[in-house]
N, C-alpha and C positions, 0 to 999 in steps of 0.2 A: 819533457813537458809537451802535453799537448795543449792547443789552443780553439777555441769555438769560431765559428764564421760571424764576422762581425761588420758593421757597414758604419762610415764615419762620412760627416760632411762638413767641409771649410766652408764659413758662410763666411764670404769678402765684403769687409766692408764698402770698400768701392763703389762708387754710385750710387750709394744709399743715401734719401733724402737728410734722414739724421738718423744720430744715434736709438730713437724709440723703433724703428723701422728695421734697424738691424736689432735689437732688442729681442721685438718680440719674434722673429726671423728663429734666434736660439731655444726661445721655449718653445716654438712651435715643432723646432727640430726634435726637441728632447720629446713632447708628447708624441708626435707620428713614431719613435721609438731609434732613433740617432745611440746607437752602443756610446762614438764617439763626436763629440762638433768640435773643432779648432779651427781660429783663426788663423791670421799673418801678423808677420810682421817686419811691413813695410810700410815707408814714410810716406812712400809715391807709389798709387797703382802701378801696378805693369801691365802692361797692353803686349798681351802674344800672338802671334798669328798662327803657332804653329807649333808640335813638338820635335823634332828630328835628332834620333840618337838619343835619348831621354832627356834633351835635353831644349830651354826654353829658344823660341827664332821668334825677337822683340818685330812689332811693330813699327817702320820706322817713325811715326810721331807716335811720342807719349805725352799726352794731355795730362792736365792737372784735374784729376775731380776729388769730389767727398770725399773724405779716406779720416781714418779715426786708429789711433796707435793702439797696438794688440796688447799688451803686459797692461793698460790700466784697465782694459774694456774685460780682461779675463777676469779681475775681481772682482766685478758685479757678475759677471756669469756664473761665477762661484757661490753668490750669494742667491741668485737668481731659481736655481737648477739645484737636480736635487740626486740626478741617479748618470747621469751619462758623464764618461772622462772627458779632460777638458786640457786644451793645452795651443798650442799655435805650431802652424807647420808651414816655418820652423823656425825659430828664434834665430836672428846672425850673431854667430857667435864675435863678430868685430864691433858687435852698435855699445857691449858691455862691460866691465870686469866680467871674468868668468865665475870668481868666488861671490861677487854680487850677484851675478844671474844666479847661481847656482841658490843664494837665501832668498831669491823672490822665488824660485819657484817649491820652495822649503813654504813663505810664509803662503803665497797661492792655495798649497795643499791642505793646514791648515783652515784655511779661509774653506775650502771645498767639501772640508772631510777625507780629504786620500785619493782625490781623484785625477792628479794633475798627470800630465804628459808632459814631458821636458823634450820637445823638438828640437834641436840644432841642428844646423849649418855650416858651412865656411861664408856663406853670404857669394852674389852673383849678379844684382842689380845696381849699377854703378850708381844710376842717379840718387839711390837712398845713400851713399855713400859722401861723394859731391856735397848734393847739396845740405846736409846737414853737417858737414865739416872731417868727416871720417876718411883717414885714408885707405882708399882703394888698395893700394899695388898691385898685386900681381896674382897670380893662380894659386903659383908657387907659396909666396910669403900667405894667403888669406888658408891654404894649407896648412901651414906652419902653425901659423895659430890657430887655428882650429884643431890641432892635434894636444897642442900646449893646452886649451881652456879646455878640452874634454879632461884631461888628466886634473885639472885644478878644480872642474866640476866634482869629481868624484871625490879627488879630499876634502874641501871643501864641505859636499854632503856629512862626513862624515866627524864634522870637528860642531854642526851645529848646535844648539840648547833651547828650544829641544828640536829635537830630530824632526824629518817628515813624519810624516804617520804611516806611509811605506814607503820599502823602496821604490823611487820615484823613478819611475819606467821612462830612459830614454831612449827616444827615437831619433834616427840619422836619415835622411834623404837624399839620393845618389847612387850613380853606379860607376863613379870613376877608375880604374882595375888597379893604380899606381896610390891612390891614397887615402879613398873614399871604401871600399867594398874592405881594406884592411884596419879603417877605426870601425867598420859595422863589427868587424869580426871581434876587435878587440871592446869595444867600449858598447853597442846596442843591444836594448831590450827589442825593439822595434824597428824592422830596417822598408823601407817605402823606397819603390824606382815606380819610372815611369815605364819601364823598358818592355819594348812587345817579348810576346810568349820566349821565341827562340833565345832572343837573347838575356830572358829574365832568369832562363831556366839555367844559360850556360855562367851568369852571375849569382845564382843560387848555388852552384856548386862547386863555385870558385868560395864564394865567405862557406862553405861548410869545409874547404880544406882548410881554409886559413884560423878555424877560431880553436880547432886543437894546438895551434902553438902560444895559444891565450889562456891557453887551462880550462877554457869553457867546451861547453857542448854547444853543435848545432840546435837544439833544439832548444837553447837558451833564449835566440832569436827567433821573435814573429814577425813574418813575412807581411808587409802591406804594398796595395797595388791601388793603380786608378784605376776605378770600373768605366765602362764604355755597355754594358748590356748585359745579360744571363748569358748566353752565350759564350762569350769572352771570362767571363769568371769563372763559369765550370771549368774551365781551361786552368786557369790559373791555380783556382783552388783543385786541381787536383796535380799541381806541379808546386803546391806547399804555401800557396798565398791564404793567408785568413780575416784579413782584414782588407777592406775594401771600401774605396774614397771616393767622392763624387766633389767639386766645386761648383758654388752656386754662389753670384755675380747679382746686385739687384737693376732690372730693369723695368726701366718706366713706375719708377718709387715702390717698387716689389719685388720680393724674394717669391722666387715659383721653387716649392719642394716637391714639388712631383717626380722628380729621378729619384729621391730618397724615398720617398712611399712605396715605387719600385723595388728599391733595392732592400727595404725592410721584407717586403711578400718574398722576395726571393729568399733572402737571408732564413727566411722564419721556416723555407723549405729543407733548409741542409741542416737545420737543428733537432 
């Protein structure tokens, strides 16, 4: 399978003065021409400083601001929007039953027409954990299940009445070599790192060995990446990334989409 160059952007709720504001944040994304928009979902901002290793280096104060839960805000976007996938990136797979995630984002697709993105996780930021009553433990155990509710996703899907209306394209985020790059292999429609070039490319062909012992083909999986510039994406996209993600944060009670209007003029070049 090949795949088209596409450009998605996470509009965070996060310091948004209210829901109208991130509201219209998403239609505005879907007319500049947004292939994809997904949220989060997270109970409590994260404040990062930094990414090292693809991975996030917190802030050490995390403040309390606006913030608005992603699974109820996705189904007015569904209602909202009319042409761009929609999903959250990435559902933790510990905030839910897996077979219940698994029918909201069955009844989502419905609600959208076929256009949902099933993001998951193993989950990573303690305080959504903490403080709404979820236990944490450990790398390992948050692993554990995350391997378990991918498998119960999938049945799951497949026991619903009625069914999505397609197969509902899951995406997995991460690049961990030990247990993260072998459920992309086995379980992703969509796999997203943050990881620079060198070491995207040597994680690119680690899941391309590992999904022939899944019955699949490499090219089962589309590769998504964060953009940083055209530059940096030519790079990418020509070491097999095709989809390409920008985060946009509101400040001073506004969403600024100018990196996405960028990234649509770029995107509308490789097409």
């Amino acid at each position: 399978m090949t795949y088209p160059v596409r450009v998605a952007v996470q509009i965070q709720p996060a310091d948004t003065p209210d829901y109208a504001t991130w509201r219209q944040a998403v239609l505005d994304a879907e007319a500049i021409g947004a292939d994809v928009i997904f949220g989060y979902d997270h109970f409590h901002a994260p404040f990062i400083e930094s990414i090292v290793d693809a991975k996030p280096i917190l802030a050490q104060v995390q403040p309390d601001v606006n913030n608005f839960e992603g699974w109820t805000a996705l189904a007015s976007w569904g209602e909202i929007t009319t042409r761009a996938e929609l999903g959250l990136l990435v559902a933790g797979i510990g905030y839910r039953n897996p077979d219940l995630l698994a029918d909201m984002a069955r009844t989502f697709d419905h609600i959208n027409g076929g256009r949902t993105i099933l993001g998951v996780g193993a989950g990573w930021y303690e305080k959504d954990y903490t403080t709404y009553g979820f236990d944490f433990g450990t790398v390992k155990s948050r692993a554990d299940l995350f391997d378990d509710g991918l498998l119960r996703i999938e049945h799951r899907f497949g026991l619903l009445h009625p069914a999505p209306l397609r197969k509902i394209p899951i995406l997995i985020g991460g690049s961990g070599p030990k247990r993260t790059l072998p459920a992309v292999a086995r379980h992703a429609d969509i796999w997203h790192t943050f990881l620079p070039i060198d070491s995207y490319r040597e994680a690119s062909a680690r899941v391309a060995e590992l999904v022939a012992g899944f019955g699949r083909a490499d090219s089962d999986i589309e590769r998504s990446t964060f953009w940083t510039g055209p530059q940096s994406a030519d790079s990418y996209l020509t070491a097999g990334a095709t989809l390409f993600h920008t985060e946009i944060r509101a400040s001073e009670g506004k969403y600024d989409l100018s990196t996405l209007e960028k990234m649509v003029t770029w995107r509308d070049t490789k097409r």
